[in-house]
C-alpha positions in Angstrom: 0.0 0.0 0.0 1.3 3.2 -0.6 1.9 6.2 1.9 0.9 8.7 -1.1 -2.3 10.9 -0.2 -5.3 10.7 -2.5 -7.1 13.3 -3.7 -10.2 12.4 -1.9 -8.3 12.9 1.7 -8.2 16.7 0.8 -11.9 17.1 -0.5 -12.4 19.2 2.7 -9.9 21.6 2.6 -10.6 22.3 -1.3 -12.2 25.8 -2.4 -15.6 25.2 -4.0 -14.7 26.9 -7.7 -18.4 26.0 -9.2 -19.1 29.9 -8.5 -17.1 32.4 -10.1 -17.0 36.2 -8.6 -18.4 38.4 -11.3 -15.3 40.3 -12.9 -16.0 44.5 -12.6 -17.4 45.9 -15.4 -17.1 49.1 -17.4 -18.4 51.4 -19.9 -16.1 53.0 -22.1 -16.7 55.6 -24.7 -14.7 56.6 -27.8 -14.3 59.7 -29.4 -12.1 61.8 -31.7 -9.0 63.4 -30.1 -9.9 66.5 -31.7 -12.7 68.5 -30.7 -15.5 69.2 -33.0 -15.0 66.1 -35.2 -17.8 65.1 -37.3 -17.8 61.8 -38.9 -18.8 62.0 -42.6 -21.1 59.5 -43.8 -18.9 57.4 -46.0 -16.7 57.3 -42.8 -19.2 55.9 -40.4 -20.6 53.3 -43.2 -16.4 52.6 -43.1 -16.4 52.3 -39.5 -19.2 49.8 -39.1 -18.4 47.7 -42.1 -14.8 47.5 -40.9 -15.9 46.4 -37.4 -18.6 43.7 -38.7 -15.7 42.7 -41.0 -13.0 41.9 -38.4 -15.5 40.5 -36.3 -15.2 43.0 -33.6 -19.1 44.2 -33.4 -21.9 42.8 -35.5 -24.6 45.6 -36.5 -28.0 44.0 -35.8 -30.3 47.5 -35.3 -30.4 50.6 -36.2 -32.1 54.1 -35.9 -31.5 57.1 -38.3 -33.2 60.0 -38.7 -32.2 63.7 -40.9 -29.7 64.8 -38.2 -28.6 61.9 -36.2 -28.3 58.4 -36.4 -27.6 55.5 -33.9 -26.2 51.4 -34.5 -26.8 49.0 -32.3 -23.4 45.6 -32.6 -23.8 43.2 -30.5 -19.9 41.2 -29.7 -18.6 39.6 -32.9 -16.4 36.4 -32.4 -13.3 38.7 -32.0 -14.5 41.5 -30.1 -12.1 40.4 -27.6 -9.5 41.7 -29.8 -10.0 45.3 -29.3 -8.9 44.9 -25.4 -6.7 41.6 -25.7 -4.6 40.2 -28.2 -5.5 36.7 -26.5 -8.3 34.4 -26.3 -11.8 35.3 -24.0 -11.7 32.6 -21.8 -15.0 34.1 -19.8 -18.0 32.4 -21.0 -19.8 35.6 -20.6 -19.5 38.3 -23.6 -16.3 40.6 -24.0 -19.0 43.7 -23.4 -22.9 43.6 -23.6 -23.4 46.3 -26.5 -22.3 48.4 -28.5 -23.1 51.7 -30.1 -21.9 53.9 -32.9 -23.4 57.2 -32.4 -23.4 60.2 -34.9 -25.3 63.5 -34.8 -25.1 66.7 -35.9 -26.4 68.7 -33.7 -24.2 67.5 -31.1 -25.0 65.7 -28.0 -23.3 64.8 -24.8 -22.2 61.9 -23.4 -22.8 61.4 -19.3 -18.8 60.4 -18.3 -17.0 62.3 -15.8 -15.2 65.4 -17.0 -16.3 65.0 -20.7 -18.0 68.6 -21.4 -17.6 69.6 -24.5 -20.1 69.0 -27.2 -19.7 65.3 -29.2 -20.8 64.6 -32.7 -19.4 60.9 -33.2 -19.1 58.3 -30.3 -18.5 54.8 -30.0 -19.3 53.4 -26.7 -19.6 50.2 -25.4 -21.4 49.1 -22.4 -20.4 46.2 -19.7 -16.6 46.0 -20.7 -14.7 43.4 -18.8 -11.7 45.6 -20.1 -10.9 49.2 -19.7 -8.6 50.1 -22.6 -8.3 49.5 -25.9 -5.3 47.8 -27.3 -2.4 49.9 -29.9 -3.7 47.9 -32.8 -7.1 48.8 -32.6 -6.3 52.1 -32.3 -4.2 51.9 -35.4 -6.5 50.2 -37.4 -8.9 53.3 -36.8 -6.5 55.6 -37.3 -5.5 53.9 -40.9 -8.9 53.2 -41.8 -10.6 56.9 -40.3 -7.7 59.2 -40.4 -9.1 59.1 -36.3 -6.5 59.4 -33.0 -9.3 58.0 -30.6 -9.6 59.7 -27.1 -11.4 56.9 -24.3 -13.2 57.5 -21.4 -13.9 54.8 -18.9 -16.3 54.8 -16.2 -17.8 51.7 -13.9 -20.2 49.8 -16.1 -24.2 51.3 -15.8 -27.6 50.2 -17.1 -27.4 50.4 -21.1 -29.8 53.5 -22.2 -32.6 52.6 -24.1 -32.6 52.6 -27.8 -33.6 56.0 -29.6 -36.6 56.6 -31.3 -36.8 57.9 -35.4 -39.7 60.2 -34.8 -42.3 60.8 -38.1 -40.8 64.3 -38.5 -37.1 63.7 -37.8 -37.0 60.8 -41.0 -34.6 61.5 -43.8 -36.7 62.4 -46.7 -36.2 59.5 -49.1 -33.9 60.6 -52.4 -35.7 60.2 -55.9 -34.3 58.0 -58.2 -33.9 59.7 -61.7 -35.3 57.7 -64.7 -32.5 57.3 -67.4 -33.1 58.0 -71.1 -32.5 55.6 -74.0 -28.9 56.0 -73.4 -26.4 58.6 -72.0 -23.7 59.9 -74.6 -21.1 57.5 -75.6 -22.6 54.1 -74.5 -24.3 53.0 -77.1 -22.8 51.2 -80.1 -23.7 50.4 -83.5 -22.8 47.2 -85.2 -21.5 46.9 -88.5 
């Protein structure tokens, strides 16, 4: 017989690891690092197609009216990747949602010390990080021409999605009817 103790003579003593303490949370909100900035369209469309692409957020709701609009990701499979260049081991999501805010009337954001007036944000809500990584900010800086500034602040109840009301609805662009042909397109056979 050997003098070797099994593991069953230490069951007692062994911390119970079914429950996991919940990791803090935080919200953290991206802007420009220049005041004022206003993302053009084409930029924003850029931004969101760029994030869906990398797998970093996946668009699944939106809200846009004339002067502001609002998109709603939820975690891509490598939204992880913003905060940590390693795997998510946590079986709960990197952050609960995200959202890509533009208006341009401007529009504050409720983090500490952040007073001036915002037209572009990206913020995402129930981080288990705090910081975006150097590639991340990078990659929007190559792809937006945009230094990000972040803000971090203990994670909060995610605000309730904006409404489009009837008068604040882009008015919907005509589409011209083309003629027979436009000047130098058509060709005749021989």
């Amino acid at each position: 017989m050997s003098n070797k103790p099994r593991l069953t003579d230490f069951a007692d003593e062994q911390p119970q690891l079914t429950e996991r303490a919940p990791s803090p949370r935080y919200d953290i909100l991206i802007v420009s690092g220049r005041a004022g900035y206003r993302a053009a369209g084409g930029a924003l469309r850029t931004l969101v197609q760029m994030l869906a692409f990398r797998g970093f957020a996946q668009p699944y709701d939106e809200a846009i009216a004339k002067d502001w609009l609002e998109i709603y990701m939820k975690p891509g499979p490598a939204g992880h990747e913003i905060w940590n260049e390693h795997a998510h081991v946590l079986e709960l999501p990197v952050y609960n949602e995200g959202i890509v805010r533009a208006d341009e009337r401007g529009f504050t954001a409720p983090f500490g010390g952040l007073v001036a007036p915002l037209y572009f944000s990206i913020t995402f809500y129930g981080c288990v990080y705090k910081e975006p990584l150097g590639p991340f900010r990078k990659l929007m800086m190559d792809s937006l021409n945009l230094r990000i500034a972040v803000y971090t602040q203990p994670a909060g109840e995610i605000p309730s999605r904006s409404t489009v009301g009837d008068d604040e609805k882009p008015e919907e662009k005509k589409k011209r009817e083309r003629g027979n042909g436009v000047a130098g397109t058509e060709v005749d056979e021989w």
